[in-house]
Structure formats: C-alpha cells, structure tokens
GUBAVO-587773 format. One record per residue (C-alpha): residue in one letter; x, y, z. Coordinates in steps of 0.001 Angstrom, whole numbers, padded with zeros to 6 digits, always signed. Example, Ala and Ser with C-alpha at 12.3 -4.5 7.8 and 13.67 -1.06 7.14 Angstrom:
! residues 2
a+012300-004500+007800
s+013670-001060+007140
***
This chain:
! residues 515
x-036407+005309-055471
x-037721+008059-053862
x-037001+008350-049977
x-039459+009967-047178
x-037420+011907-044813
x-037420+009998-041514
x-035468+010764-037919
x-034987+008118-035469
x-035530+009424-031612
x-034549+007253-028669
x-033641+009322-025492
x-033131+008545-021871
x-032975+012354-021148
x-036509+013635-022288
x-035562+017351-022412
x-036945+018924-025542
x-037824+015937-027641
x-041523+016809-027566
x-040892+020373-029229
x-038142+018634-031373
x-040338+016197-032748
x-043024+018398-033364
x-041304+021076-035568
x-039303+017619-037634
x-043121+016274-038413
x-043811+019804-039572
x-040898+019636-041610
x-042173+016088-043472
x-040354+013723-041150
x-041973+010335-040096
x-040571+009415-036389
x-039677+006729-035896
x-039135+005662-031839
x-038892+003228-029319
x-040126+002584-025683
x-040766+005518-023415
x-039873+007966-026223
x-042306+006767-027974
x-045092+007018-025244
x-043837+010522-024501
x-044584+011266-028038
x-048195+009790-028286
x-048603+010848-025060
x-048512+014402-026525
x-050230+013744-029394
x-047584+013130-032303
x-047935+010463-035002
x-045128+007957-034353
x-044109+004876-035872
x-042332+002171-033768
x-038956+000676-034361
x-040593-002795-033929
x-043055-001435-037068
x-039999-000531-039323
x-038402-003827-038454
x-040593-006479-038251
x-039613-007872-035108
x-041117-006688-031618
x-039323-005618-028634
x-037493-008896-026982
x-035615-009646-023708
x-037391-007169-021796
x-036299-004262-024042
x-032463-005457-024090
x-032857-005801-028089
x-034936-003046-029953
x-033036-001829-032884
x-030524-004032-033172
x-031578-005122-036217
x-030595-004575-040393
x-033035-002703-041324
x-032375-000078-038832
x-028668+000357-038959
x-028703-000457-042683
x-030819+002625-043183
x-028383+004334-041019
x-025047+003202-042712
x-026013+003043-046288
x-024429+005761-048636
x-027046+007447-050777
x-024661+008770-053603
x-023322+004787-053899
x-025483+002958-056217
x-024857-000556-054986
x-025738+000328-051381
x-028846+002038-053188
x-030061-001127-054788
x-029132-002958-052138
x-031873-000994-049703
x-034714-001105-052539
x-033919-005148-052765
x-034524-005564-048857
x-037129-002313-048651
x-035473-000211-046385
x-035543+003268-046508
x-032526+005635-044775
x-032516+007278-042431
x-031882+010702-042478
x-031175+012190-038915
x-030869+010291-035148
x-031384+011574-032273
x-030435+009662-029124
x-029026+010020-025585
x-027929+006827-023338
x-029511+005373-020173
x-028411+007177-016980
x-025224+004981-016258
x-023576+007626-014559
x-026254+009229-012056
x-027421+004920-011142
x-023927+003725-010338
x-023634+007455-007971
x-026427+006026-006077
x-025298+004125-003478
x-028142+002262-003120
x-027451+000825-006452
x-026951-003015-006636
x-024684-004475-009610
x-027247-005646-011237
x-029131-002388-011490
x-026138-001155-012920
x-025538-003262-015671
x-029050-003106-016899
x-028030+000323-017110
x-025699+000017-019791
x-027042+000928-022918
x-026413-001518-026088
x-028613-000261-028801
x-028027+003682-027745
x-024232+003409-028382
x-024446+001153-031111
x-026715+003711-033098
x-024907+006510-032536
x-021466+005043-033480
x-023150+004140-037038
x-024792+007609-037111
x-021073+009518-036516
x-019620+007247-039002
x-022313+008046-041600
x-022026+011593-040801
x-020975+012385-044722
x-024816+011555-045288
x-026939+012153-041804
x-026476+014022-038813
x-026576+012371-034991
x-027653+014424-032106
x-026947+013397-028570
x-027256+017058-026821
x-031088+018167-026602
x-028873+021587-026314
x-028583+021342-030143
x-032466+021024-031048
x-032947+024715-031261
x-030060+024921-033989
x-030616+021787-035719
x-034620+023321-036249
x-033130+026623-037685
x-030957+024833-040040
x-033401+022456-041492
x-035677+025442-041472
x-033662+027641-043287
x-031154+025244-045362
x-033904+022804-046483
x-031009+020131-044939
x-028348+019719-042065
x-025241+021515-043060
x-021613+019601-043771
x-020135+021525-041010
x-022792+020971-038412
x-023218+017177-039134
x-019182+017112-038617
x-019866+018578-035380
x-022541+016499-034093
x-020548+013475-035023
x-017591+014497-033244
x-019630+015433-029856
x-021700+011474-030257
x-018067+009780-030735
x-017512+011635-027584
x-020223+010928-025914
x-020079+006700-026786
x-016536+007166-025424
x-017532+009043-022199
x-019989+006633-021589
x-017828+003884-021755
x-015133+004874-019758
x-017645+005210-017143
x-018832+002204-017544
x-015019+001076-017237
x-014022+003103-014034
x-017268+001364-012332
x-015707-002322-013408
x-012682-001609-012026
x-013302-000248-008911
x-015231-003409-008545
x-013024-006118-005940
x-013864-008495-008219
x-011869-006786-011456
x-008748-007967-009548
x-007531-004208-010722
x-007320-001977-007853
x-006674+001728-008083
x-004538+001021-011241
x-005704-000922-013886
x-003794-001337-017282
x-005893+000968-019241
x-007033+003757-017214
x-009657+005392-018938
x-011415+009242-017538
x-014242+011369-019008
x-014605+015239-018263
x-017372+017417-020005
x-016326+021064-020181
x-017937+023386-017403
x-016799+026501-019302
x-014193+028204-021405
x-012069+030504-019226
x-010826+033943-020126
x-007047+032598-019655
x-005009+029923-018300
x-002413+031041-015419
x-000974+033480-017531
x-003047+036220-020311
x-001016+034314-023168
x-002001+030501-022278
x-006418+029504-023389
x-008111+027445-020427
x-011148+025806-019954
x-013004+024537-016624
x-013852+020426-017181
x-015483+018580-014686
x-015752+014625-013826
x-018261+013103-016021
x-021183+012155-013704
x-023087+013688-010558
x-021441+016773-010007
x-019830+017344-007064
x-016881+019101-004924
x-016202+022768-006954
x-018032+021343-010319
x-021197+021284-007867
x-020629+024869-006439
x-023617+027058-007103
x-021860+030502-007397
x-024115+033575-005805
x-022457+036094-007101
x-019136+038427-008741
x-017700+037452-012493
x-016499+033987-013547
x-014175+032470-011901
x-010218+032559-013032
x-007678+029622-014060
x-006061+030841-010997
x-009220+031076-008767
x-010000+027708-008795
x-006666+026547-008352
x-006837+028270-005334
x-010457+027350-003919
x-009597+023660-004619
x-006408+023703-002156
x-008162+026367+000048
x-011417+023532-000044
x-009485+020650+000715
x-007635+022270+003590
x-011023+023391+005357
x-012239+020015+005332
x-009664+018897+007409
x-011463+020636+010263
x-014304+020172+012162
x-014498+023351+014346
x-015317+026386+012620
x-012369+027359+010450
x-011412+030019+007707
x-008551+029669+005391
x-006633+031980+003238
x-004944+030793+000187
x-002733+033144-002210
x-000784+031059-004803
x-002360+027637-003949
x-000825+027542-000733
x-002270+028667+002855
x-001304+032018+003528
x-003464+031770+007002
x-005278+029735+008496
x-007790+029865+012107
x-010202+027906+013802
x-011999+028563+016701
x-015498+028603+018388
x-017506+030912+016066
x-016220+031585+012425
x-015934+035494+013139
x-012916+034866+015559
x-011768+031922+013130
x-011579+034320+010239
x-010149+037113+012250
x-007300+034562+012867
x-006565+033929+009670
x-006742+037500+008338
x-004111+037969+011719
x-001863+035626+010552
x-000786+037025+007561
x-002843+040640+006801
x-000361+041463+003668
x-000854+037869+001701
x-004342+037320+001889
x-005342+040802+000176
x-006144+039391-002966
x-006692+035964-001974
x-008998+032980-001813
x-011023+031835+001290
x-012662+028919+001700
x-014933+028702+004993
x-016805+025374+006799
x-019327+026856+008277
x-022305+029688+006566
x-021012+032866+006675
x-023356+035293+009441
x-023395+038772+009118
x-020764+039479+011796
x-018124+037412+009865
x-019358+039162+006376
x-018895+042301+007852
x-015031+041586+009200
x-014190+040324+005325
x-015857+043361+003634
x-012810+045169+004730
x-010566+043846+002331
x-010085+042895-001478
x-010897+039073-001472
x-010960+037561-004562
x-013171+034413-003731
x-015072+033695-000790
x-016191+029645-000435
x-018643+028496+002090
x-021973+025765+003360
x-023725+028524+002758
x-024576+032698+003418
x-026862+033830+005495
x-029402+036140+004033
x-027689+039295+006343
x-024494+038054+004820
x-025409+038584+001439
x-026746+041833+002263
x-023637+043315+003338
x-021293+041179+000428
x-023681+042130-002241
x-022136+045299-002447
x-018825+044208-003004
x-019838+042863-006580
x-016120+042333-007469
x-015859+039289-004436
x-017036+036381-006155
x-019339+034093-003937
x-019920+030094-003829
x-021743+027922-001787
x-020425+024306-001895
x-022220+021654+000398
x-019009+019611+002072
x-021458+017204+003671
x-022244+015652-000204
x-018592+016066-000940
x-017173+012950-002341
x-013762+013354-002198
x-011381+011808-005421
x-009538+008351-004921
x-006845+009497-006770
x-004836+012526-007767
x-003352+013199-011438
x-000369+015034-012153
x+000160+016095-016006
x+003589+014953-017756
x+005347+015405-021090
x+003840+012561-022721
x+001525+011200-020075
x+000402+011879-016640
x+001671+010067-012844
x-001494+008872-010827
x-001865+008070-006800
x-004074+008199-004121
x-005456+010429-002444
x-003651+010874+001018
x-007203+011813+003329
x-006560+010028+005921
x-007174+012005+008772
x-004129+013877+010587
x-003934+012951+014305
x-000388+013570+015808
x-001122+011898+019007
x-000409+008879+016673
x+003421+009895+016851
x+006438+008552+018689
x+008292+011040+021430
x+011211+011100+021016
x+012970+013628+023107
x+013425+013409+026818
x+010888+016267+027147
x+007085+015532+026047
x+004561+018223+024747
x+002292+019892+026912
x-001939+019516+025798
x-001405+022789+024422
x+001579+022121+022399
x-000066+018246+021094
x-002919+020523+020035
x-000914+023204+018234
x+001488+020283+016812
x-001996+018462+015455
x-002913+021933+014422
x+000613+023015+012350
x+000785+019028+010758
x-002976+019441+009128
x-002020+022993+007448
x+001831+022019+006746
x-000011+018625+005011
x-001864+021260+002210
x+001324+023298+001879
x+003915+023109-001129
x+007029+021341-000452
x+009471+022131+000910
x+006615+022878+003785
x+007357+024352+007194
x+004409+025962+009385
x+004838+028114+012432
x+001447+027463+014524
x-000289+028403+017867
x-003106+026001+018983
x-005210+027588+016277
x-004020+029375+013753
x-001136+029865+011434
x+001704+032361+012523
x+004238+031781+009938
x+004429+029400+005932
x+007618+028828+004441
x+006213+027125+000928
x+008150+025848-001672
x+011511+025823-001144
x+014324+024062-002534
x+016108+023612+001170
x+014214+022954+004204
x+016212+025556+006308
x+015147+028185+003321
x+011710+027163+004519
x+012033+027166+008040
x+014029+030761+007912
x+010777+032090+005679
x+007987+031027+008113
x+010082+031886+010957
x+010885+035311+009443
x+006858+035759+009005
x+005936+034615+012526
x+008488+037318+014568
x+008060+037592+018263
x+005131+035037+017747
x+007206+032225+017061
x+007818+032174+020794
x+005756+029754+022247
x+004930+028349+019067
x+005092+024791+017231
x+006815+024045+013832
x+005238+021387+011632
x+007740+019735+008838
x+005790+018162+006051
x+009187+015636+005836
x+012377+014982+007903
x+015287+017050+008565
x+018786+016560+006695
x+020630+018276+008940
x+019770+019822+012500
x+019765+023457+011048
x+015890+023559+010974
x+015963+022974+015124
x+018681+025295+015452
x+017000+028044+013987
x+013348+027485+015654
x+015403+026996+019287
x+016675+030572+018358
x+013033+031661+017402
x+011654+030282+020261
x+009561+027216+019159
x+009149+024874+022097
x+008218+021633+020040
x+008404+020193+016623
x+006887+017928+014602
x+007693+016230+011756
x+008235+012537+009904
x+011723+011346+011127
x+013488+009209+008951
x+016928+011391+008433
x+020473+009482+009214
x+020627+012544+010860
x+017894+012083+013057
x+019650+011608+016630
x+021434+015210+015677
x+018369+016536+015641
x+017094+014875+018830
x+019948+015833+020453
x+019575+019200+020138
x+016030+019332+021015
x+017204+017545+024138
x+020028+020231+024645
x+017443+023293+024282
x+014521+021670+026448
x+012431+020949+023018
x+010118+018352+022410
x+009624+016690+019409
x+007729+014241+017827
x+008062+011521+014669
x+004455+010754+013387
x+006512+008396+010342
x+004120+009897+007691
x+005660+012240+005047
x+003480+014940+003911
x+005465+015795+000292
x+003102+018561-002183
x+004463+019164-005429
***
C-alpha cells in the first residue's frame, strides 16, 4: 500500500509549532492534532485533521482520553519493513505514522504554584503525551519523536535536504523523549511524596530526581576533569535562576563558590558582603550600609579574597562598586546593581556579574552528597542560628556585645568546612581556620589570621572540644567568650578553664559539621 506522509503534533508548550507545521505541510505531510494544538493551527490558517477524525472516536472525559486509541499508536508502533505488521495496518486501515511531535502538560510550573490545589495537579499529569512518546522512542528504527521545539529548525533542514529524518538524528530524539517521559515522572513522583498523605517523608524507598543541563562547562575543578552546569527540573530558581549581567561563563569552581558564598548571605538580614575563596568564607561583614559591610569583609582577610567570590544581600550602589573595583574579584552576586554600579563594573569585563532575587529563593529540603556507588541524602539544616538559645555555662556570662559577636561567629562558622573555627567581632570575620583534621589545627589557623584582633574577640566552634587545648590557646589570644555545641567527656575541662581565665562560654547543643 502506498502511505501519505503524516506527523502527529500535540504540545502543551506552543513555541514554534505554527512555523513547524507549516514548512511539514509544504513538505506533503497531513497533520494530524488534537485540542488546543489543533485550534492554534486553524487558528493560523493550516489544514489539520483531528485525532478524533483518524480514530473514529471523539474526545471523551473532558479530554482525559484523546489518542489513546489503536489506530493511533498502531500507526506509531508498526514496523514498515515487517510484512505481517504491514498487512496487519491495510486489514484495520491505518496508515503510520511517520514523525510525532509532542511536549507534556505543565506539571512542573502548576505544582510550583502554591496556589495549586491537588486536584489541579493531577489533572496536570499527562496520560496520552507520555504514552505517545514512549511508543514514538521505541519505534525510533522507523520514525522520529520530537519533544524540544529547539529541534524544529534542524528537523526542517533535514527533511529538506535528506528527503527523510536521518538514523542518527531519530536516535537522538528518542533518547532526549525517553528522557523527557522519565523527567516528567519523577516529578510527578517527588510531588506524591512530599505529600503527608504518601506516609514517605523526606525519604521514600525510591528516590527519584530530574536535572536538565544549564550548560557544558569549559572544565570540572581541575583542566583534565569535563563538567557541565544541571539544574532542578522545574521553575528555576536559587543560582539556576541568576540572570548574569555580565564577564565570561561561569567556572566549575565559580559556582561552587557562589552557592556557599549565597547560602551564607542569606543568613543575614542587615546588609552583608561575603567573601568566599575555596568554598569556604574567607570574610565576612555586615553592617548598616553595604559599603562599610563590604569594606569589612575585604578587612578581614585582604590576601584571600583577591581572586574570590562575593555574594552580596543588598543591590550594589555606586559607592560599594567603586570600593570592589579595586581588586581582582572573580564573581560578584547580588538583588540587584544599580545603574551607577554597572557603570563603574562595566569596565572591569573580566568580574563576572549576577543578579539573583533571594526574596523568590526557595531553598532545597535536602542536600546530596555523591558516593562510590550511590549518593548519602539529608536535610537541609536552615533553621535559623540564634545563640541566645544556648545554655551558660561558665560562672561569667557574655556581655550584649559578646552574645552579638557569638550569634555573629556561630552563623559564619555554620557555612565553614569542618573542622570549623571562626574568630569574630560583632560584625565581621577576623580569623577562619577551615578544614582541618584537629580542632586545635583549626583554632591555631584562625587565631594565627586574626593577630592582635583576636583580643576582644569571640571564637565560634562548629562542634565540641576533645580536649581543652582550643580554650587554652584563644585565653592566650585573647578571646573573651566562646561558643560552641558541648557534648565532649571533656567538657567540665573546658569549663574550668574558661572559669580560671574569666571566659564565658556558651553550649547552644547544635553541631554545625560541613564536609
């Protein structure tokens, strides 16, 4: 029998399908559609013949069932080059189909909503749309599936040029639909189980994410290791949602960086700047205006943040532009730039700029840590830091200005790798001991950094102290209270010899471990 070419179009997303359909009716395809494609179609004057026309059967169930139905998916599944499956569609009177073209309802961006009622949701997950493109990949040997309205351009070129859809290309498009069904249902999963009703919590048996790739990057955290940028399937939001002004993509390493210099900042609510070199806070200020808060952190540690990453909560004004065109910063993160800012950053092409909007920010339930084999999942720990919280336990209490520098030191130390000990004033950073395999090693490192400013100053702990080394050393320095979990069998040492140098010291029982 002789076959008309015909393409089957269904889309939620409506991008492109006009000028697609056009160009495959100038090619000799019949459309076939449903619904609001359909409409679309007419609506722009294009010859279209509805599913319900191919089938027999009209639209039922308010649109629930529209081409579920034999002699759609048996013109999608049938194998041209088999005889039998030939025969088979001239006994019944179906003619294949040669290419689809289909994109799911809007799951994702309805459930984000959070307006959005249960019931919304699931009449927002698409039967037909998955079911067609699963039998479209798996026929891929014969048609080609398109899901992307990215590919229309390419798809045209080939038919135009090839007479037909290319091997290679219809592998392709089959792969990027299987990923797309599977995408699409593991959203659909996540959104059960977060549910109170699933019974499943956090951690459900099967744990199931989707990520679409953001970009390829030029190299991973070394030159010899490929990378790539994926964000969270979905709404985008946090750095997938940062609209970058300016300077050259961003590195493996950069956004490594802006995501612990990000989730520091928010931690603040007074206008703050932090400085992050290596994923951990290098300095760190807050104060009235952001000029004097980024001064503060530049203060804190001049040498580290050359080079570095720094994320800002407030926009960036002219005066506070000016101050960081002085150095080499890699990344600059902020609400927003004023128009004089730009002015004087613009000229520094090499500084790349973003603007993220923390008041949409949507912060993850849980955090995912790669393994051999698998990866370790917990929550996120954003639960705010308030020190006042803690227990006294020294005969000597902190001063107002010491409970705000201990509040202060306990927020950065919380963003810091472990082992974690910070050096603080009331507001701002004076010394980081980061990642070290002994506490003391830590303490020595940020008390080395802070010098004659450690006098005065607090020391945050991110977790207890073995031994009473760590209060030895920042008596010596000059630190005049400590915080920091408790916990230790060693714990009355350590209270002791607070007591015996006039230190205060504080147990807030909450563990602040960053690995």
């Amino acid at each position: 029998m002789i076959n008309k070419r015909r393409a089957l179009i269904s889309v939620s997303d409506k991008t492109g399908v006009v000028e697609l359909a056009s160009e495959l009716i100038q090619l000799g395809f019949e459309i076939i559609s449903t619904g609001g494609t359909a409409r679309t179609l007419r609506d722009n004057g294009l010859v279209v013949t509805e599913a319900s026309e191919v089938t027999g059967f009209p639209e039922i169930l308010g649109g629930r069932v529209k081409t579920l139905h034999p002699y759609i998916h048996a013109a999608i599944l049938a194998c041209p080059d088999r005889e039998d499956q030939c025969l088979e569609l001239e006994k019944h009177g179906i003619e294949p189909i040669e290419l689809v073209v289909v994109n799911l309802y809007p799951f994702e961006q309805t459930v984000a909503r959070e307006e959005t009622g249960h019931a919304e949701a699931v009449e927002n997950i698409d039967i037909g749309g998955p079911t067609m493109l699963r039998a479209a990949a798996k026929n891929h040997a014969y048609l080609a599936v398109v899901v992307n309205p990215a590919r229309y351009g390419p798809l045209i070129e080939e038919l135009k040029s090839l007479g037909n859809v290319s091997e290679q290309t219809r592998f392709r498009l089959a792969a990027e639909a299987f990923a797309h069904t599977a995408g699409y249902d593991a959203a659909i999963s996540s959104y059960f189980n977060s549910l109170p009703q699933s019974g499943s919590g956090l951690y459900p048996e099967q744990l199931n994410f989707s990520f679409k790739k953001v970009q390829d990057l030029r190299y991973g955290e070394n030159p010899q290791q490929e990378a790539a940028f994926y964000a969270a399937s979905g709404i985008p939001r946090g750095l997938a949602a940062a609209d970058q002004l300016q300077g050259k993509e961003l590195s493996f390493n950069n956004l490594n960086d802006l995501n612990a210099a990000w989730d520091l900042v928010l931690e603040f609510d007074a206008p703050t700047a932090v400085a992050v070199k290596h994923a951990n806070p290098c300095g760190v200020g807050t104060a009235s205006d952001l000029e004097q808060a980024y001064k503060m952190a530049f203060e804190a540690d001049p040498v580290s943040i050359f080079g570095g990453v720094l994320a800002l909560n407030r926009t960036v004004d002219e005066k506070t532009a000016r101050e960081m065109e002085k150095i080499f910063l890699e990344v600059i993160a902020a609400p927003k730039f004023s128009s004089e800012a730009m002015s004087v950053l613009k000229h520094k092409k090499e500084i790349r700029l973003l603007e993220i909007d923390p008041s949409s920010e949507k912060r993850d339930r849980l955090d995912l840590k790669k393994i051999a084999g698998g990866i370790l999942v917990q929550s996120n720990d954003h639960q705010p830091v308030n020190v006042t919280d803690g227990r006294i336990v020294t005969n000597r209490e902190p001063d107002e200005k010491e409970w705000t520098a201990l509040n202060f030191a306990q927020k950065v130390v919380k963003h810091v790798r472990s082992n974690a000990i910070v050096i603080a004033g009331s507001a701002m950073t004076f010394g980081v001991g980061a990642g070290q395999m002994s506490r003391i090693g830590a303490a020595r490192i940020a008390l080395g950094q802070a010098g004659e400013k450690a006098k005065g100053a607090v020391l945050g702990s991110d977790a207890f102290f073995p031994f009473p080394d760590t209060v030895e050393e920042a008596a010596r320095a000059g630190i005049t209270a400590i915080v920091q979990p408790g916990g230790s069998q060693k714990d009355q040492e350590s209270i002791d010899l607070c007591n015996r140098y006039g230190l205060a010291m504080v147990f807030t029982g909450r563990r602040y471990f960053k690995h």
